[in-house]
N, C-alpha and C positions, 0 to 999 in steps of 0.2 A: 413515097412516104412509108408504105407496108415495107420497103426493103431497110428502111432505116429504123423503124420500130425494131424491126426483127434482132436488127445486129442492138440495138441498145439492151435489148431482153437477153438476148449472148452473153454480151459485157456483162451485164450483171449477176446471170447466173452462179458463174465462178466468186466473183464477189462477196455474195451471199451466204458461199457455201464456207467461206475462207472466214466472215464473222460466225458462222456459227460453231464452226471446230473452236475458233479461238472463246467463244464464249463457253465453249461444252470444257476447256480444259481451265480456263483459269478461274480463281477465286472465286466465292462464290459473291463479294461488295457488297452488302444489303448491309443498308443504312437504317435511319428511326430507330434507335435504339438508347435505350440510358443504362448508366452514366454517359453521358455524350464525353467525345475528346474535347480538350480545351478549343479546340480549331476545328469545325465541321468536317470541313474540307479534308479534313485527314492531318498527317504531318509528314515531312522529310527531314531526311538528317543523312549524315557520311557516316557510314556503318563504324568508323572509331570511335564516333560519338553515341553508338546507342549502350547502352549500359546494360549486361544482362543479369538478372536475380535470378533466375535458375533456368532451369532448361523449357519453360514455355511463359516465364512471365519476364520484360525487359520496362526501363525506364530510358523516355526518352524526351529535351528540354525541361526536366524534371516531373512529365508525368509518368506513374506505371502503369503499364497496359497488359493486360492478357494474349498473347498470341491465341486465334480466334481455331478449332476444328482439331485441335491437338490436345494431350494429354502428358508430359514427361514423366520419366522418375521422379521422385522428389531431391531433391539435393543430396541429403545425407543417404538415401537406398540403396540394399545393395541387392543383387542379381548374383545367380549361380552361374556358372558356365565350366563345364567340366571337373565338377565336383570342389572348385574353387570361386569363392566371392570375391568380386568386383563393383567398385564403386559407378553403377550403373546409372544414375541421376548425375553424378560429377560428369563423367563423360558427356551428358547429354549437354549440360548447360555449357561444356564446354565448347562443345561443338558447335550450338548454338554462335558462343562467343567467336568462333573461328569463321563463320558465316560474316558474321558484320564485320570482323577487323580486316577480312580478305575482300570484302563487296568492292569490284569493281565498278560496281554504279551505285548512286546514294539512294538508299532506303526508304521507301515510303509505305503507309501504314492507311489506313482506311475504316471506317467501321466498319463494323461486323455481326453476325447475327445474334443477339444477344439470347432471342428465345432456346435457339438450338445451339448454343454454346455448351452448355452444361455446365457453367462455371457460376462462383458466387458475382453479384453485382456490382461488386462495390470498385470496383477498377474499370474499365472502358475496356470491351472487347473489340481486337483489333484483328485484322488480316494485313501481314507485310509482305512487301516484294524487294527485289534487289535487281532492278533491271527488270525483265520477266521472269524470273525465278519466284516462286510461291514459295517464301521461309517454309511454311508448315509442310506444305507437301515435300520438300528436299527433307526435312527432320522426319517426318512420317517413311519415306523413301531409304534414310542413311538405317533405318533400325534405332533410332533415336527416343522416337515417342508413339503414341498409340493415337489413333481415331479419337475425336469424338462420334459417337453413333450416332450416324442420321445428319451428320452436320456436313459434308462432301460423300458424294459417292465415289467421286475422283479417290477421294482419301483412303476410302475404304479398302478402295482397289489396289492401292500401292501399298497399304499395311497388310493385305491377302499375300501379295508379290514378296515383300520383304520377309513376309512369316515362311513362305514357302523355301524362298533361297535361305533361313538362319542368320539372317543379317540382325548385326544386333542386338539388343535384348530379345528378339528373338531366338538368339540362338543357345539359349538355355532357358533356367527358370528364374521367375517375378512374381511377386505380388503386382497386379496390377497399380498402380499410383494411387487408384479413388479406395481402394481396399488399405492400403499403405497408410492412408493418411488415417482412416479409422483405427490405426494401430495393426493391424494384421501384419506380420513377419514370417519369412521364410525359415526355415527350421534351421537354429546354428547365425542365424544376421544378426551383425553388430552394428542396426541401423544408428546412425549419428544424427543428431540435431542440430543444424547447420545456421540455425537464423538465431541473433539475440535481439534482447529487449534493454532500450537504456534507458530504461526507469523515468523516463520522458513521456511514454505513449507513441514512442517511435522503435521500430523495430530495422533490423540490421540484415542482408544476407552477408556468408561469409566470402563470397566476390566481390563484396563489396571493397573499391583502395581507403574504404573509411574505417571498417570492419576493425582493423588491427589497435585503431584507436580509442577504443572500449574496450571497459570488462563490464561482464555482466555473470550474476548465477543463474537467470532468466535464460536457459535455453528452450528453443522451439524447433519442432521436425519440419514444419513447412511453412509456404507462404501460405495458406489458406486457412491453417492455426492460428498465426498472427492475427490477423482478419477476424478470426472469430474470439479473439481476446481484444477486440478494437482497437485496435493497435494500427497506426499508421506508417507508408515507409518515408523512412527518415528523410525531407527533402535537401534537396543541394546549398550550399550556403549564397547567399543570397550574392 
């Protein structure tokens, strides 16, 4: 009997050791939080189906969710990079969008920490994956977006890595996004304002395939602008 204990305590050692790497790398899932998603349990979708508004916020079965631990450019920012600007939010949200139209597995989304998010409330914070890939940590990774502080240390570690190699908006100068949206500008930026308002109390990104079929004189620099002019995004037609 002691020879059989023995070997089960074996077995399991490695086991153990095998949930906690997997626990120490992936997402951090921490639930209880509001706005709750329409569905507890999270949601799924085939990455062509997720729709992205900029480079860290996406709508998906027509709710918008915050991607949860991340920060992007804002849409319209732009970034210096050897004495020349570049449209450093476009690329992000872009890439973001190249994430889900290429996911070879279908996308799933979960809550997230809402306390150590750092974002406003009013959207559901989410953490998504694509298979085992952690969106935010591959966008924090590619030089795409920045930490939130205190929200992964995971996170922090790949935005240290990425700063250090010049990847990315790394690899010049930014106004940070949270400074960006208080209006702060890099000396010489023709930041643009990328989101409108159709005079409804719904507002538009210009990713959007809806986008083209508005005008508006209502321009807006970000999603979280919109938000603080109560402003809702515009939902899908029914």
């Amino acid at each position: 009997m002691k020879r059989v204990i023995r070997l089960i305590v074996l077995l399991a050692i490695p086991a153990l050791i095998a949930i906690g790497l997997h626990w120490h790398s992936a997402p951090v899932r921490a639930a209880d939080n509001a706005p709750q998603l329409d569905d507890p349990a999270g949601l799924e979708a085939r990455g062509r189906d997720v729709q992205v508004i900029d480079g860290d916020t996406v709508m998906i079965a027509g709710q918008v969710l915050d991607i949860a631990g991340m920060d992007a450019p804002e849409l319209g920012q732009q970034c210096l990079h050897n004495g020349s600007f570049w449209d450093c939010g476009m690329s992000s949200a872009m890439q973001l969008r190249k994430y889900f139209a290429m996911a070879p597995f279908d996308v799933h989304c979960w809550p997230g920490d809402q306390e150590r998010a750092g974002k406003a409330g009013d959207f559901p914070i989410v953490e998504c994956g694509i298979g085992e890939r952690d969106v935010a940590a591959a966008m924090i990774s590619d030089g795409e977006a920045l930490p939130i502080a205190g929200y992964s240390h995971r996170y922090d570690r790949l935005s240290r890595d990425a700063d250090n190699a010049g990847i990315g908006i790394h690899g010049g100068d930014m106004i940070a996004p949270s400074d960006w949206r208080v209006g702060k500008r890099l000396d010489g930026e023709t930041g643009r304002c990328l989101f409108i308002a159709d005079g409804k109390g719904n507002y538009l990104s210009t990713l959007d395939p809806r986008f083209a079929d508005f005008a508006s004189d209502t321009k807006i620099c970000s999603d979280e602008e919109a938000r603080d002019m109560n402003l809702n995004y515009l939902p899908p037609s029914p």
